[in-house]
VMD Tcl script that builds the backbone (N, CA, C; Angstrom):
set m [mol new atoms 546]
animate dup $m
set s [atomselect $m all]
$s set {name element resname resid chain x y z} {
  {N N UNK 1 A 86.908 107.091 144.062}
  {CA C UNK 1 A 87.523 108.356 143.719}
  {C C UNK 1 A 86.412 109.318 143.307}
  {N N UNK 2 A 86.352 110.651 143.921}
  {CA C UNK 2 A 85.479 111.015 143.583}
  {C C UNK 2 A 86.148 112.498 142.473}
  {N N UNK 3 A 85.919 112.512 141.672}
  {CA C UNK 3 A 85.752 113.538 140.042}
  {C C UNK 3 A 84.888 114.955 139.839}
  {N N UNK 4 A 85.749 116.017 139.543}
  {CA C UNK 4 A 85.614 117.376 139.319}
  {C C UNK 4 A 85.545 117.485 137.862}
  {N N UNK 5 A 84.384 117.276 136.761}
  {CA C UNK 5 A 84.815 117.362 135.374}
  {C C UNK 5 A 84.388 118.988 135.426}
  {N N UNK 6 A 85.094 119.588 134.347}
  {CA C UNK 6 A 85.307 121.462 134.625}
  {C C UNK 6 A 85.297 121.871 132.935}
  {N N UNK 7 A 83.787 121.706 132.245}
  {CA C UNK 7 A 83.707 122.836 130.909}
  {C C UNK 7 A 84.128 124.405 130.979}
  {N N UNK 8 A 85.337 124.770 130.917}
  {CA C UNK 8 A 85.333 126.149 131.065}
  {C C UNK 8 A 84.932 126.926 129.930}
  {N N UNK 9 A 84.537 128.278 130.527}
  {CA C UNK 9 A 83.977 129.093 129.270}
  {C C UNK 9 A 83.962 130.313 130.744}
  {N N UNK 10 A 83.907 131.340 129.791}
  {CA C UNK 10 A 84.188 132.773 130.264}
  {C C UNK 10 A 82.521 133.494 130.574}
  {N N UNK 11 A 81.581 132.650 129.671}
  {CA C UNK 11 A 80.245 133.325 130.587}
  {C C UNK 11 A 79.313 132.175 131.287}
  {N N UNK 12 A 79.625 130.940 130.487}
  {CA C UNK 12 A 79.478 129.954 131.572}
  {C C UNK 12 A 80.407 128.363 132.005}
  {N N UNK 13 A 80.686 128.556 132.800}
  {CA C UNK 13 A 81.654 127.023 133.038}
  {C C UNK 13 A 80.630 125.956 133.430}
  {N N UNK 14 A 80.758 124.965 132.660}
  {CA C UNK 14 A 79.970 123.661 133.426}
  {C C UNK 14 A 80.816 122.597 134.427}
  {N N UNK 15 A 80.094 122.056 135.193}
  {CA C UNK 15 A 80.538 121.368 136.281}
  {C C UNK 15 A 80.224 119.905 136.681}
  {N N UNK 16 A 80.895 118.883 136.726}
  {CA C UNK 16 A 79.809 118.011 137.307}
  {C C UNK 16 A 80.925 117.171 138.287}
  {N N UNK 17 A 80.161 116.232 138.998}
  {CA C UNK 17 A 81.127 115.866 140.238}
  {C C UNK 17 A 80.200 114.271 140.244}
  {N N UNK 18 A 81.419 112.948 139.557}
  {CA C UNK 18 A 80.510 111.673 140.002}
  {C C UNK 18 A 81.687 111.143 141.056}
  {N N UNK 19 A 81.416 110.236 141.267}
  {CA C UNK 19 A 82.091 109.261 142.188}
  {C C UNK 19 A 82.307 108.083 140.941}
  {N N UNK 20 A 83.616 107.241 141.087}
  {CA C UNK 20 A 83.851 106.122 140.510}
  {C C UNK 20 A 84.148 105.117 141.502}
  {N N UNK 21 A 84.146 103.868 141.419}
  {CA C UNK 21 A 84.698 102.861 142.075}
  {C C UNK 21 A 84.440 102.274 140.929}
  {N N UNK 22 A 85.278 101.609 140.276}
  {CA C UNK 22 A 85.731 100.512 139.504}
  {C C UNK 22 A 85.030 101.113 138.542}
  {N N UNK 23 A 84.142 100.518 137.422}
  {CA C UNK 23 A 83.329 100.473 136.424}
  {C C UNK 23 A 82.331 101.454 136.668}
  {N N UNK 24 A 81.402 101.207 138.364}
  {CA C UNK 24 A 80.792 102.040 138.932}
  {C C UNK 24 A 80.757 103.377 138.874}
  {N N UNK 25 A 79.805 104.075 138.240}
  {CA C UNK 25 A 79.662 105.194 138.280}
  {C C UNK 25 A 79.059 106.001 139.261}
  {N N UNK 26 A 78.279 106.844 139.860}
  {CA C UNK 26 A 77.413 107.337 140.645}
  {C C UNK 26 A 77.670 109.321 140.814}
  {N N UNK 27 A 76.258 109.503 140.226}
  {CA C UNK 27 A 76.308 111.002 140.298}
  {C C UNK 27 A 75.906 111.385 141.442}
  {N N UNK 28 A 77.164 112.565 141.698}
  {CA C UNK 28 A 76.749 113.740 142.898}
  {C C UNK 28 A 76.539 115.046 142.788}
  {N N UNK 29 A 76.863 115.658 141.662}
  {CA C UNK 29 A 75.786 117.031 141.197}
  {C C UNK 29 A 76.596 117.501 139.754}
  {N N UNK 30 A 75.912 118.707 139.496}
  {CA C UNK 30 A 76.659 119.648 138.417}
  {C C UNK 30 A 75.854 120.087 138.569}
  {N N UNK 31 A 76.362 121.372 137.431}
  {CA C UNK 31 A 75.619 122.853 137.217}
  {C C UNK 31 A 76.848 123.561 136.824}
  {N N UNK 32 A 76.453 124.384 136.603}
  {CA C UNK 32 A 77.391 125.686 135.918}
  {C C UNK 32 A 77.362 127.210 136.940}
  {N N UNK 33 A 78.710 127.545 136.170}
  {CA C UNK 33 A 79.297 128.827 137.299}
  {C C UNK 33 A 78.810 130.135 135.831}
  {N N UNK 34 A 78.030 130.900 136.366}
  {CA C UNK 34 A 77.996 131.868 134.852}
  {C C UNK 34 A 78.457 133.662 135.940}
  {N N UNK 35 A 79.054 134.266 135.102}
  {CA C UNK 35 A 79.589 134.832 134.810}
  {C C UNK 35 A 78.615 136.678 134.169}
  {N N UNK 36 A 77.747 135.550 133.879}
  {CA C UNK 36 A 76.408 136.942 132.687}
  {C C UNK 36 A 75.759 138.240 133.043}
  {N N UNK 37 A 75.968 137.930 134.591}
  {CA C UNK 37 A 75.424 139.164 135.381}
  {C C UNK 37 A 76.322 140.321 136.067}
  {N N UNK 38 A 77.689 140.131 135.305}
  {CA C UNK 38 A 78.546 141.124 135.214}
  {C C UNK 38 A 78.703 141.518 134.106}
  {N N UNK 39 A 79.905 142.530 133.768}
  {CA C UNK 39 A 79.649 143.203 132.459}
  {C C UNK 39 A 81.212 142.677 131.664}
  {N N UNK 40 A 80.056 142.819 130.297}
  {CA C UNK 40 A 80.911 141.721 129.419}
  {C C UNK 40 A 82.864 142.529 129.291}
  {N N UNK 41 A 82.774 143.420 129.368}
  {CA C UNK 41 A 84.440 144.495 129.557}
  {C C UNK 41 A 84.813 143.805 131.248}
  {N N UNK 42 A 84.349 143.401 132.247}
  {CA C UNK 42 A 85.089 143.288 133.112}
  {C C UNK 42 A 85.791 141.637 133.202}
  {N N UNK 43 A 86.948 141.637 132.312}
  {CA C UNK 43 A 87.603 140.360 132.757}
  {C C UNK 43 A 87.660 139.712 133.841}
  {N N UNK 44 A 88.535 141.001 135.132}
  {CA C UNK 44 A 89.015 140.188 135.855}
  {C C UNK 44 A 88.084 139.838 136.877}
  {N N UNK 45 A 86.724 140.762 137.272}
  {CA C UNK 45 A 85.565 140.171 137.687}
  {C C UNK 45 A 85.323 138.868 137.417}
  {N N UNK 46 A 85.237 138.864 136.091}
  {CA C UNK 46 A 84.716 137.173 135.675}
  {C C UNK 46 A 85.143 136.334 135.757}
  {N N UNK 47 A 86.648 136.379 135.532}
  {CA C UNK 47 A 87.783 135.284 136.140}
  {C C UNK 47 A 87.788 135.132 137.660}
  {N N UNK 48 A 87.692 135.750 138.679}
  {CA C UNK 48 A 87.583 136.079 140.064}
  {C C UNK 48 A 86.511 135.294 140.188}
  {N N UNK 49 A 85.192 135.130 139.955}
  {CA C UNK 49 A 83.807 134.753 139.743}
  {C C UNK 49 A 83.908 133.284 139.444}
  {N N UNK 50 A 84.865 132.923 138.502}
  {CA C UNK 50 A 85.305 131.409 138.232}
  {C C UNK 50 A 86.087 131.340 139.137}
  {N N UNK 51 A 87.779 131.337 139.697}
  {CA C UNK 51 A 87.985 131.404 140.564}
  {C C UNK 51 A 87.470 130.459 141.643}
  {N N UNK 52 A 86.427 131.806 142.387}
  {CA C UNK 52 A 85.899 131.471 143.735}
  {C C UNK 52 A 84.721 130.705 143.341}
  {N N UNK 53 A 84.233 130.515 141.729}
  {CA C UNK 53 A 83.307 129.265 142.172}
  {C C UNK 53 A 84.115 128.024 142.485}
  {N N UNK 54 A 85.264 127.485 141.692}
  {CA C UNK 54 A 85.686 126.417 141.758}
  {C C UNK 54 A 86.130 126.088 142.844}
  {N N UNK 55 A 86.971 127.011 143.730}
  {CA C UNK 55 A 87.190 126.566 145.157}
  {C C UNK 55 A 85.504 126.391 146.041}
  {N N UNK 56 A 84.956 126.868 145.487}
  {CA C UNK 56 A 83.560 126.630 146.705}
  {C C UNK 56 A 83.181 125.285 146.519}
  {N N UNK 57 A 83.279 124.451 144.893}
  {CA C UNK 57 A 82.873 123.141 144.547}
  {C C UNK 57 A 83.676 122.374 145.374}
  {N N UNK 58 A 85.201 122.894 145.415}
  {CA C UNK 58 A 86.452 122.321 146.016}
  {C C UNK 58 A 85.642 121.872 147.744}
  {N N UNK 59 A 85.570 122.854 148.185}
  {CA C UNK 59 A 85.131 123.159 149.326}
  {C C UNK 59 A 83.849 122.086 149.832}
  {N N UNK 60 A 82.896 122.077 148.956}
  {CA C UNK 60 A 82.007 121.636 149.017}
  {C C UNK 60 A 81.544 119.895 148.943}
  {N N UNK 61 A 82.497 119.610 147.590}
  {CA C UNK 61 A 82.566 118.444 147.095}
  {C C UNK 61 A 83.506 117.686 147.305}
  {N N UNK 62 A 84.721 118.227 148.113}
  {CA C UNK 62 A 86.000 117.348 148.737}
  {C C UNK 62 A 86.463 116.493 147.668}
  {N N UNK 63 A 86.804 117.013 145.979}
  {CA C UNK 63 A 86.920 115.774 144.929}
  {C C UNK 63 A 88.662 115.314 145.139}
  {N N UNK 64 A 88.740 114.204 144.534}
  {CA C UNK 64 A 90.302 113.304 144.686}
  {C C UNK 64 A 90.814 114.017 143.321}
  {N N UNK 65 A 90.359 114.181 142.231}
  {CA C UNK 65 A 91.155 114.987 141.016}
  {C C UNK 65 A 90.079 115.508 139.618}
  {N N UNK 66 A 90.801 115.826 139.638}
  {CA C UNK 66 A 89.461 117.102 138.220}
  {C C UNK 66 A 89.780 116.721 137.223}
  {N N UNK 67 A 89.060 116.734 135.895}
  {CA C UNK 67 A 89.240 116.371 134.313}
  {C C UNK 67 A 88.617 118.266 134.070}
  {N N UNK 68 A 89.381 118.817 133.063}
  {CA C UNK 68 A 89.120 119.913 132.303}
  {C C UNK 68 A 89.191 119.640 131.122}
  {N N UNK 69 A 88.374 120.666 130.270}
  {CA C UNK 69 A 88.404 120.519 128.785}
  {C C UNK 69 A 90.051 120.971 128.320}
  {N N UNK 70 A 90.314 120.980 127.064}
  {CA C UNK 70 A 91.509 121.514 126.526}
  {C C UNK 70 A 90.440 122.146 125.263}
  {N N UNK 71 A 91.559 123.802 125.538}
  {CA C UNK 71 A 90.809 124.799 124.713}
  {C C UNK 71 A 91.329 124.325 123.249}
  {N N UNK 72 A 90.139 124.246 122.164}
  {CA C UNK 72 A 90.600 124.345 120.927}
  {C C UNK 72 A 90.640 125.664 120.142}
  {N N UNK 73 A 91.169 125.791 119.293}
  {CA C UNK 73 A 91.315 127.320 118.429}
  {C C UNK 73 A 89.898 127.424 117.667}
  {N N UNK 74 A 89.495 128.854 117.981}
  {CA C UNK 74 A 87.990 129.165 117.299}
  {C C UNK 74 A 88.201 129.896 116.128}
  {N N UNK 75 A 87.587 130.173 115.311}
  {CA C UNK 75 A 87.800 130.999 114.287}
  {C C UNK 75 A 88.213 132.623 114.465}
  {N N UNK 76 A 87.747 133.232 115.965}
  {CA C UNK 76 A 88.009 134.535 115.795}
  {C C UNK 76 A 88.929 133.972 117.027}
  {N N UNK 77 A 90.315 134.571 116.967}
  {CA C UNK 77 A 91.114 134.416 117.731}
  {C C UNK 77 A 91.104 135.210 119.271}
  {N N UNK 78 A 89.986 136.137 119.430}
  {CA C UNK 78 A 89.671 137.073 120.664}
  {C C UNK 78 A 88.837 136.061 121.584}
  {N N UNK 79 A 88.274 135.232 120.772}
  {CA C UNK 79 A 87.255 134.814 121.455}
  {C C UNK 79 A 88.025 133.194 122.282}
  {N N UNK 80 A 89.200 132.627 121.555}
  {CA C UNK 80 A 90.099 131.341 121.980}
  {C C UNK 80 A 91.031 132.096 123.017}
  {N N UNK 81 A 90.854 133.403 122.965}
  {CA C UNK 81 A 91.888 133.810 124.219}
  {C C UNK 81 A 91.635 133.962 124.912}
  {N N UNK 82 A 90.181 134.676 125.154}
  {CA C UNK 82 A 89.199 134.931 126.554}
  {C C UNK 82 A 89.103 133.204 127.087}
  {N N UNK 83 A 88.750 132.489 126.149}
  {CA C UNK 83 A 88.593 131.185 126.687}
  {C C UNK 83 A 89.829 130.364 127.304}
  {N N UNK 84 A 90.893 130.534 126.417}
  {CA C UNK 84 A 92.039 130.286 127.106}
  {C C UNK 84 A 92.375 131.162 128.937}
  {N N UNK 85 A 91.699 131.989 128.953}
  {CA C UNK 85 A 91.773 132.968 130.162}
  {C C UNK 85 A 90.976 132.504 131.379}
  {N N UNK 86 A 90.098 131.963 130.838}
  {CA C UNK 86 A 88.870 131.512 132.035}
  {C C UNK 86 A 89.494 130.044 131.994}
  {N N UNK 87 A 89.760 129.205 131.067}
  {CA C UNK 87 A 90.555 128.013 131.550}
  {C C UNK 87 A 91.342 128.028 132.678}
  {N N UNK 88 A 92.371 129.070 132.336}
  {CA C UNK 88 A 93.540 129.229 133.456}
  {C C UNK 88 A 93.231 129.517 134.739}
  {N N UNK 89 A 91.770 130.242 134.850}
  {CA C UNK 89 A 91.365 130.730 135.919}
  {C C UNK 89 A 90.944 129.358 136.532}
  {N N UNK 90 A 90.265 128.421 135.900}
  {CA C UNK 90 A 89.588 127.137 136.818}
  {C C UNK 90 A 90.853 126.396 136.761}
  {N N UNK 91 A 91.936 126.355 135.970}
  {CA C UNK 91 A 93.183 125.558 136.582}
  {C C UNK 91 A 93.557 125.755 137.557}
  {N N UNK 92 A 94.080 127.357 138.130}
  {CA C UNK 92 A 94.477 127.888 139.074}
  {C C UNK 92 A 93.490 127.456 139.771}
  {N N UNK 93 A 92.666 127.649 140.027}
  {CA C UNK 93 A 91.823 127.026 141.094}
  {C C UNK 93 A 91.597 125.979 141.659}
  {N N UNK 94 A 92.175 125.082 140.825}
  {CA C UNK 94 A 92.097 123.317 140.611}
  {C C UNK 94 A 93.091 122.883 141.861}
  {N N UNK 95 A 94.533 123.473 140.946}
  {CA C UNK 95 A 96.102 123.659 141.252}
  {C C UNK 95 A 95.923 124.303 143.096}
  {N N UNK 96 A 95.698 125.234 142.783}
  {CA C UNK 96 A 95.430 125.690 144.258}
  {C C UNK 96 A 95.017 125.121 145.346}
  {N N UNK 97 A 93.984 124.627 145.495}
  {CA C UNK 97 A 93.248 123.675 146.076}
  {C C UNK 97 A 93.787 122.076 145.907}
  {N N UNK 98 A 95.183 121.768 145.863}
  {CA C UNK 98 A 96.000 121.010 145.776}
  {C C UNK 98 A 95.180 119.612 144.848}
  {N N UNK 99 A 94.188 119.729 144.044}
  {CA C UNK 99 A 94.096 118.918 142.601}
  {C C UNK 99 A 94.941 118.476 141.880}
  {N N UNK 100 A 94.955 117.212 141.448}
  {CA C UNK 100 A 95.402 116.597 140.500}
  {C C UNK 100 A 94.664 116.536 139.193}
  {N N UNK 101 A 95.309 118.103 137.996}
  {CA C UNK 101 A 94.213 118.106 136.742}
  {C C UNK 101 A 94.322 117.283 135.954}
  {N N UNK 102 A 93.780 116.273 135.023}
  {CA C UNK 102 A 93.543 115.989 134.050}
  {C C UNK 102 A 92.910 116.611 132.710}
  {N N UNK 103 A 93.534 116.669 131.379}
  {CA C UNK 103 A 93.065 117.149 130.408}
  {C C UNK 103 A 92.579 116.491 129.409}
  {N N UNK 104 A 91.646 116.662 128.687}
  {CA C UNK 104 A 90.621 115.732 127.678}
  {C C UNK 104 A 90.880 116.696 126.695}
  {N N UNK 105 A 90.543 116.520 125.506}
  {CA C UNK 105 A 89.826 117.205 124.449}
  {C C UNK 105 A 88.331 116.672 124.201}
  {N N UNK 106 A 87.341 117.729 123.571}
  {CA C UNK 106 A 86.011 117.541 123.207}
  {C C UNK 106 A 86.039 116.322 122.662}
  {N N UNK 107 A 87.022 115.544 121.382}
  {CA C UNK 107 A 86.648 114.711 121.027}
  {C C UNK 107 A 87.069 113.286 121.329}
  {N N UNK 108 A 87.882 113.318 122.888}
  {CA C UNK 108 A 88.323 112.486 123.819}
  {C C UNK 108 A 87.251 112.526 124.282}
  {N N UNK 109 A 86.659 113.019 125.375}
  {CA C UNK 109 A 85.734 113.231 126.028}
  {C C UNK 109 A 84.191 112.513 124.929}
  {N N UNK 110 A 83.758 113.061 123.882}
  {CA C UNK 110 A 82.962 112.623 123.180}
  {C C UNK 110 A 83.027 111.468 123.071}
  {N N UNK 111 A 84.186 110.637 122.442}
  {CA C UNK 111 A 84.911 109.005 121.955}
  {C C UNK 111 A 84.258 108.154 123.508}
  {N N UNK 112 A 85.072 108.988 124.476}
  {CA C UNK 112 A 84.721 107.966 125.776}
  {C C UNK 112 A 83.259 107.774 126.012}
  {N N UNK 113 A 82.115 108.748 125.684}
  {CA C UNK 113 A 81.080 108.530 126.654}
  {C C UNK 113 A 79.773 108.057 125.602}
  {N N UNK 114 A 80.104 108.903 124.372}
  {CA C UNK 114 A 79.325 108.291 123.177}
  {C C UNK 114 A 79.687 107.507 122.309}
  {N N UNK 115 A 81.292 107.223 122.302}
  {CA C UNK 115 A 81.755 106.379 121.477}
  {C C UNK 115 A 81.857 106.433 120.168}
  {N N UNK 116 A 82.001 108.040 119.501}
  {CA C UNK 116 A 82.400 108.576 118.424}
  {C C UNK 116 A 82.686 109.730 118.731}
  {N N UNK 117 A 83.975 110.364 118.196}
  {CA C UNK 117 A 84.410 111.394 118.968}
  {C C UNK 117 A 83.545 113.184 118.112}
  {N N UNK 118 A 82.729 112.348 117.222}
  {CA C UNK 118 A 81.989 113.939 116.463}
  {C C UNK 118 A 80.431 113.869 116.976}
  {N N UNK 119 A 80.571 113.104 118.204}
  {CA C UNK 119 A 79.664 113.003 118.750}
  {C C UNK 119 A 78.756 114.722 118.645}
  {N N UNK 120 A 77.625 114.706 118.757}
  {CA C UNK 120 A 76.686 115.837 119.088}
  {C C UNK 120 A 76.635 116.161 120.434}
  {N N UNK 121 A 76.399 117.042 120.673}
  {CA C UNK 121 A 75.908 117.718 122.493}
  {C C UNK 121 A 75.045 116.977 123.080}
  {N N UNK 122 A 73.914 116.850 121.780}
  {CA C UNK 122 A 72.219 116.051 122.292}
  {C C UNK 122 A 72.956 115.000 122.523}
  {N N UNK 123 A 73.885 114.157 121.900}
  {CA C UNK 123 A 74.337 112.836 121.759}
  {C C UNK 123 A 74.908 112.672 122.936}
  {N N UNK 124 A 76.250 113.884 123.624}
  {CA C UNK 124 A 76.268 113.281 125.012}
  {C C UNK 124 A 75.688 113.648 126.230}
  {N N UNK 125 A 74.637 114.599 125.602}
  {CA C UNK 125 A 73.571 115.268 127.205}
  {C C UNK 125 A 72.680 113.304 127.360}
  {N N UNK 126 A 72.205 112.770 126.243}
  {CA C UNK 126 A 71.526 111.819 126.132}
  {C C UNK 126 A 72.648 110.397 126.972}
  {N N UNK 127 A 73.817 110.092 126.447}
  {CA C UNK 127 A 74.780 109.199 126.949}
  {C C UNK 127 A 74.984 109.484 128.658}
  {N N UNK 128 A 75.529 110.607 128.846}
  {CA C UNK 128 A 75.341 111.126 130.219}
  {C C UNK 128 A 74.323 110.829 131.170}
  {N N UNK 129 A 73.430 111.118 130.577}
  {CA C UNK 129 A 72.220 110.744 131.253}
  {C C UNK 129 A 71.842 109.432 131.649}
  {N N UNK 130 A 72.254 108.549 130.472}
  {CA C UNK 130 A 71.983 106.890 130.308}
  {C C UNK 130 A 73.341 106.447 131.688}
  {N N UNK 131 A 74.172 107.000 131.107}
  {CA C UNK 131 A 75.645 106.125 132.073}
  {C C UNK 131 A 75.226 106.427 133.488}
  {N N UNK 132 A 74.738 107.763 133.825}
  {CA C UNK 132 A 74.513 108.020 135.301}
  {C C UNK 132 A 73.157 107.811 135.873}
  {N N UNK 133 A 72.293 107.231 134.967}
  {CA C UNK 133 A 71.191 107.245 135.084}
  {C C UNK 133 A 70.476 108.452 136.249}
  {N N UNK 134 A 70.018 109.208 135.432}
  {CA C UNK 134 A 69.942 110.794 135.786}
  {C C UNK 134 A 68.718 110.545 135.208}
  {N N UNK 135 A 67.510 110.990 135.759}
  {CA C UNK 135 A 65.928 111.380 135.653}
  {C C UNK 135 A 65.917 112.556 134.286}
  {N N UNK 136 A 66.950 113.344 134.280}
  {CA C UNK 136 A 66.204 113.833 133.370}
  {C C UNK 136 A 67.745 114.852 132.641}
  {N N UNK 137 A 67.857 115.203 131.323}
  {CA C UNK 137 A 68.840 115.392 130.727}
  {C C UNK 137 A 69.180 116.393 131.396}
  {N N UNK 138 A 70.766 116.447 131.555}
  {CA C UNK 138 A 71.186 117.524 132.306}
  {C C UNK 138 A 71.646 118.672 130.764}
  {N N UNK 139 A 71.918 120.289 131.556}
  {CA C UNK 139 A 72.245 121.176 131.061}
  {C C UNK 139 A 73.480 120.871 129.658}
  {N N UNK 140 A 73.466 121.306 129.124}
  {CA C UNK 140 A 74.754 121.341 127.663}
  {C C UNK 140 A 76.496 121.211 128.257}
  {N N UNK 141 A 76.315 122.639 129.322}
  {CA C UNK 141 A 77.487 122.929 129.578}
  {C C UNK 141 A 78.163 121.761 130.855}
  {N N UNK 142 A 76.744 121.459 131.552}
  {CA C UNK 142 A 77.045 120.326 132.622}
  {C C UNK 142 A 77.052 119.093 131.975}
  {N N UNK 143 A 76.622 118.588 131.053}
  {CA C UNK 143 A 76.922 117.363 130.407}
  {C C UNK 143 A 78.081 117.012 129.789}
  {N N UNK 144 A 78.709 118.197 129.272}
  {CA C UNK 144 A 80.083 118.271 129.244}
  {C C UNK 144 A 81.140 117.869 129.961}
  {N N UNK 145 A 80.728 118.392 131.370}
  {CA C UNK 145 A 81.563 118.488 132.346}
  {C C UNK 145 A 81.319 117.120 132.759}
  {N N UNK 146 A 79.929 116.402 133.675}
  {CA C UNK 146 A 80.206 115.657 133.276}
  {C C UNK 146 A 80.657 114.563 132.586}
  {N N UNK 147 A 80.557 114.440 131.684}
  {CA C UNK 147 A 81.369 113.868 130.319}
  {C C UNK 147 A 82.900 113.864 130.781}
  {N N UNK 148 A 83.399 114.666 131.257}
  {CA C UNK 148 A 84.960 114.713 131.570}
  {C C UNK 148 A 85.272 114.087 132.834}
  {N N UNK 149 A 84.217 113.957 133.484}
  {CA C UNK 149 A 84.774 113.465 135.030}
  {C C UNK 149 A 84.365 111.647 134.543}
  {N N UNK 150 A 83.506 111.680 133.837}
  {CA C UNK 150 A 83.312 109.808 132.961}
  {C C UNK 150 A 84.715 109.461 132.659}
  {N N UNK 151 A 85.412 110.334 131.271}
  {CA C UNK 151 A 86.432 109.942 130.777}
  {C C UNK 151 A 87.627 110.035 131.774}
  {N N UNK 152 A 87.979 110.550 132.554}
  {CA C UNK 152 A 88.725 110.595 133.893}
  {C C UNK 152 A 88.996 109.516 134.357}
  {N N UNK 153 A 87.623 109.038 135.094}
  {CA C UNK 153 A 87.460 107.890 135.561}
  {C C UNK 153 A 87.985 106.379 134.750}
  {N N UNK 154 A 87.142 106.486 133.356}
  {CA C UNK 154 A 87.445 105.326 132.547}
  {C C UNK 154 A 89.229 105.464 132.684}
  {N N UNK 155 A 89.621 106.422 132.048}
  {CA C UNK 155 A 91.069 106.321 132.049}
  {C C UNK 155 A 92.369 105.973 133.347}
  {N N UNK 156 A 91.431 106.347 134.326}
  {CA C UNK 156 A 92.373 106.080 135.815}
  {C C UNK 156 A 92.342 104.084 135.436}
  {N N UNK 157 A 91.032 104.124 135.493}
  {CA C UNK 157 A 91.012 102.340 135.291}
  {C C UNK 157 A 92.274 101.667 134.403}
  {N N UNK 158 A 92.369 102.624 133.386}
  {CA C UNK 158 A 93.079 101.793 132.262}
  {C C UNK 158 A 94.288 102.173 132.740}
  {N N UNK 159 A 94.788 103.038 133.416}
  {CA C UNK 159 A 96.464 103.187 133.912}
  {C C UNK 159 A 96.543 102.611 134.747}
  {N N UNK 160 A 95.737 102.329 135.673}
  {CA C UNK 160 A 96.152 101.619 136.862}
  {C C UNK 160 A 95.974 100.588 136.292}
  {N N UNK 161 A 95.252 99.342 135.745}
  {CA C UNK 161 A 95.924 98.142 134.704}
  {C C UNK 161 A 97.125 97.980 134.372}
  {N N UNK 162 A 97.535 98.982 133.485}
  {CA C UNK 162 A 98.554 99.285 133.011}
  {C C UNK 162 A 99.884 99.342 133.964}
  {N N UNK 163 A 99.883 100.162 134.928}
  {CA C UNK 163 A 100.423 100.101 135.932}
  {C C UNK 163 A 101.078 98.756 136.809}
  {N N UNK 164 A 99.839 98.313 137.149}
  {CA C UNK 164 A 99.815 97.182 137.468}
  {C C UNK 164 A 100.548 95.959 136.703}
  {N N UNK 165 A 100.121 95.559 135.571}
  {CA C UNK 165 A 100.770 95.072 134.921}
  {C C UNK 165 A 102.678 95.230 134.354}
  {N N UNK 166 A 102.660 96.395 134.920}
  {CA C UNK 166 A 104.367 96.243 134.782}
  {C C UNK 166 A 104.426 97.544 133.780}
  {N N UNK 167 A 103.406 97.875 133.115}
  {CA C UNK 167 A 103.750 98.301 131.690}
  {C C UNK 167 A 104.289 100.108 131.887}
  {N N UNK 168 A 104.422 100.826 130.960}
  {CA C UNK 168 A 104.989 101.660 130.737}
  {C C UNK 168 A 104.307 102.916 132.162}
  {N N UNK 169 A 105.215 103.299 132.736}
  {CA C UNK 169 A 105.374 104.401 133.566}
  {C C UNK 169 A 104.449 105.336 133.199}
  {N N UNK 170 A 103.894 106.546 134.313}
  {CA C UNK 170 A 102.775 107.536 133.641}
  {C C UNK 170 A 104.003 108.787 133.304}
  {N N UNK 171 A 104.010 109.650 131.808}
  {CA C UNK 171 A 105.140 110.198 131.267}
  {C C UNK 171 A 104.286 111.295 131.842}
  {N N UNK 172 A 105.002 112.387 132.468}
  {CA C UNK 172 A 104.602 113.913 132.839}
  {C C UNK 172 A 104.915 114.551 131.652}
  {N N UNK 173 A 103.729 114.991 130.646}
  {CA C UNK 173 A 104.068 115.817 129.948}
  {C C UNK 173 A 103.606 117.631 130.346}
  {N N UNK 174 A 103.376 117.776 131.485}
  {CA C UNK 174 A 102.766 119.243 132.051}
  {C C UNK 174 A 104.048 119.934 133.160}
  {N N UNK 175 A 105.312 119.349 132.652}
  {CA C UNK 175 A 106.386 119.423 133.809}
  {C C UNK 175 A 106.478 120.899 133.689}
  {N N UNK 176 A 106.860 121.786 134.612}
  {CA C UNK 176 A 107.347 123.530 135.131}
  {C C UNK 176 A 108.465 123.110 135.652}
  {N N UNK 177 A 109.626 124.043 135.610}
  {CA C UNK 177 A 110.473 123.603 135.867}
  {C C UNK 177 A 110.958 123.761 137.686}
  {N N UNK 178 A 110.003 123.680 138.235}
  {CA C UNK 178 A 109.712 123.738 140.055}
  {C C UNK 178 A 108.930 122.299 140.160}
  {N N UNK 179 A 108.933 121.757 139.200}
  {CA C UNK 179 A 108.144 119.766 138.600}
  {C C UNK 179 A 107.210 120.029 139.449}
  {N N UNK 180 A 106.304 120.685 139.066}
  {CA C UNK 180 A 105.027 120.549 139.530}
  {C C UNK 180 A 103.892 120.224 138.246}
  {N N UNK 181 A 103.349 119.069 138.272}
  {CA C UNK 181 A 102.788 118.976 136.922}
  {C C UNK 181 A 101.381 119.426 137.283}
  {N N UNK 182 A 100.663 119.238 136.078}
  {CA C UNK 182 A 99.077 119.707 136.142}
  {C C UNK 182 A 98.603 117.459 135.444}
}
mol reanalyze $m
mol bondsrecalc $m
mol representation Tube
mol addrep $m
């Protein structure tokens, strides 16, 4: 299965794309979509800009399903809404490009790859690096992302167990009422 992990952020989104088979990990790129060389008043530029990067990864990287961050609340509430805004923009993009999203939080994502969820950045640019064995530490915002396409992966493993075993059904909690989940 190959994995779209998607740090969104409104001046830069991070990206990374591994392949799983079983336990098996194996990296096939990241990097980040930025946004900085437009002007900070033009929203819908920048959302457009995310957007059409994510379909080009789409395009590019042919992935089986994406892991995104889940926005947490920041202290200035302008700044959790712009972010909430550029989220929606790489969902839609996800969604569009007929993806199956998955959602993490930072300290899901952290728990899975460093194995404490107050993990540090250095802590999972460094883990990232070790799990994919990567030459040399990747970017903040791409270690992230990667980081999400790890926990993705680990977790497909553990449902399909689960699955397998008889045990409890996967519950759609992202239902619209046209049941199209995310």
């Amino acid at each position: 299965m190959r994995i779209l992990g998607i740090d969104p952020g409104l001046q830069t989104t991070g990206f990374g794309v591994v392949d799983a088979d079983g336990y098996t990990l194996r990296y096939v790129a990241s990097g980040t979509i930025s946004t900085m060389h437009l002007e900070r008043g033009d929203l819908p530029a920048r959302l457009k800009v995310l957007y059409d990067g994510i379909g080009e990864l789409h395009t590019r990287y042919q992935p089986d399903a994406a892991a995104i961050e889940i926005v947490f609340v920041n202290v200035n509430p302008q700044s959790t809404l712009l972010l909430g805004q550029a989220r929606g923009a790489c969902i839609t993009a996800l969604v569009v490009n007929a993806l199956p999203v998955a959602e993490y939080t930072p300290m899901q994502m952290k728990q899975a790859v460093a194995g404490t969820g107050k993990a540090a950045k250095t802590q999972v640019q460094h883990m990232v690096q070790r799990l994919l064995q990567l030459p040399a530490l990747p970017g903040k915002d791409a270690a992230d992302a990667l980081g999400l396409a790890i926990t993705h992966a680990h977790a497909a493993i553990a449902t399909a167990r689960i699955q397998q075993a008889g045990g409890v059904a996967r519950r759609n909690t992202g239902s619209y009422k046209t049941g199209r989940v995310i």
